[in-house]
C-alpha positions, 0 to 999 in steps of 0.5 A, a space after each residue: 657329751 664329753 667324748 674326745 673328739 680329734 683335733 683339728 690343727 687349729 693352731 697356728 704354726 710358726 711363720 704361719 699367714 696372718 688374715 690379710 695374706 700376709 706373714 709376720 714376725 715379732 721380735 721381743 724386747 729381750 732379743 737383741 739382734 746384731 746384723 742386717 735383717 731383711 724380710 718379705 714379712 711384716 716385722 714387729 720390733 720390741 728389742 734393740 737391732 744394730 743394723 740395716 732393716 728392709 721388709 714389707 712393714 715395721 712396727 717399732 715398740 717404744 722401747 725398742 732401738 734400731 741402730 742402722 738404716 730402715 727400708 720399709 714399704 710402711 713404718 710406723 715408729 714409736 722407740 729409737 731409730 739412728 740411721 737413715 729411714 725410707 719407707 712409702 708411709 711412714 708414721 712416727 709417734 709421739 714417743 719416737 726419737 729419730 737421729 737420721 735422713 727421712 725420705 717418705 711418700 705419706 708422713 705423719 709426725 706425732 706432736 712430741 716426737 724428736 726428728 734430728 735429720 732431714 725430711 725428703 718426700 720421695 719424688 716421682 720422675 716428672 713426665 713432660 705432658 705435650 698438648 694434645 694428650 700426648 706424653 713424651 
C-alpha cells in the first residue's frame, strides 16, 4: 500500500515543450536584461528589458517595461513598451502605455491603454487580377 514505487520523470525540465509544441520562457519581474533577446519560443516578460525583442509570442505583464523595438508573430501587452512593435496579432491592454510606431495585422486596443506613435496595418503586396482568372 506504502511501498516505494520508482518515479516516473514527470517533471518538467527547463526548456521543456509546453502542451501546444510549443517551448516558453518567462522572465521575472526582478530580472533585468540589457540587450537584445531574440527567441524561437514564446516569451513571458514580467521584469524590464533595454533592447530589441523577436520571438514567436510575447506576453508582457503589467509591470513590466521594454526599452527597445519588439518583433513578434503575437503580442499581447499589458506594461510599458518605448520603441517600435511589429507583430501579426497584437493585443494592447488596458493597463499598456506604448511610446513608438505599431504595425500589425489584427489589433485590438483595450479602452484606457496609452498609444503615442502610429498605427499601420500591415500591408499584403497588391496582385493585379486580370479578367478570365488570371493573375499577373
Amino acid at each position: 500500500m506504502f511501498s516505494k514505487k520508482q518515479e516516473a520523470h514527470s517533471t518538467p525540465q527547463a526548456g521543456a515543450n509546453t502542451v501546444s509544441g510549443s517551448t516558453f520562457s518567462v522572465l521575472g519581474a526582478d530580472l533585468a536584461v540589457k540587450g537584445n533577446l531574440a527567441a524561437t519560443a514564446d516569451l513571458h516578460i514580467d521584469g524590464k528589458v533595454e533592447g530589441d525583442i523577436a520571438c514567436a509570442a510575447l506576453v508582457q505583464g503589467e509591470s513590466s517595461t521594454i526599452e527597445g523595438a519588439v518583433v513578434a508573430q503575437s503580442a499581447r501587452l499589458a506594461g510599458t513598451v518605448k520603441g517600435s512593435i511589429s507583430a501579426a496579432s497584437l493585443v494592447i491592454l488596458k493597463t499598456a502605455h506604448i511610446e513608438g510606431d505599431v504595425s500589425y495585422d489584427a489589433l485590438t486596443i483595450e479602452q484606457g491603454a496609452r498609444v503615442e506613435g502610429k498605427l499601420t496595418p500591415h500591408m499584403a503586396e497588391p496582385k493585379l487580377a486580370i479578367a478570365g482568372g488570371t493573375e499577373a
